[in-house]
N, C-alpha and C positions, 0 to 999 in steps of 0.2 A: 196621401199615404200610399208608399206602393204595396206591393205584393211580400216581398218580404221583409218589412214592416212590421204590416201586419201580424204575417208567421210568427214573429221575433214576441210580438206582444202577447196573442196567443199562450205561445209557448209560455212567457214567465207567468200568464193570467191563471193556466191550467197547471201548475206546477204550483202555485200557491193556496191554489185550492184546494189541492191535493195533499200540505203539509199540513192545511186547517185542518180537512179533514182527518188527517190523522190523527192529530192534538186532540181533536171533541170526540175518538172513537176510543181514546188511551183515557179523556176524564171520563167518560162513562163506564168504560172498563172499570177506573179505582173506583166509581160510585158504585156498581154494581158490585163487586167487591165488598163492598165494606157493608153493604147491604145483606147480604148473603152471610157477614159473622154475626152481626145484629140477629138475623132471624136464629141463626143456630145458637147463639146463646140466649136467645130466648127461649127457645122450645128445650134445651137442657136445665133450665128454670125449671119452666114448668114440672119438667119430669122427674126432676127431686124434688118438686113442692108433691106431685104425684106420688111419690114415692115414699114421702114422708109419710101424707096423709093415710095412704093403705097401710106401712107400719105402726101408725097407729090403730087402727081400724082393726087389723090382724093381733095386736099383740097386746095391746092395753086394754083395747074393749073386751076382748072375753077375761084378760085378770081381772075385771072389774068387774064382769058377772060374775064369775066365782064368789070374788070377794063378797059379792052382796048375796047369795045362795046360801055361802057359807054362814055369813052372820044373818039371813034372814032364817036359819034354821035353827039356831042359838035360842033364839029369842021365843 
């Protein structure tokens, strides 16, 4: 094998490698991606399940003390 050969293989060995790597940095990119909506519409879950919860919390449980106030002074 001569010298420029070699060169020649080289070159197409590091130029393939090069397009791999691109290919696996472009899937990790869309995995990462699509990772990063997963979490966001997980935590905007939560945060109307949160949000729910404290409207209930706020707004039902004291009608509800009332409610019982009022008719445990009825009685």
């Amino acid at each position: 094998m001569e010298l420029q050969e070699f060169k020649e293989l080289w070159k197409q060995y590091t130029s393939d490698e090069i397009e791999r790597t691109n290919l696996d940095e472009q899937q990790i990119r869309h995995l990462l991606r699509g990772r990063t909506q997963n979490a966001i519409s997980s935590i905007n879950r939560n945060i109307l399940i949160e949000c729910g919860l404290l409207l209930i919390i706020s707004v039902f449980l004291p009608w509800l003390l009332f409610l019982n106030l009022t008719f445990s002074t009825k009685l």
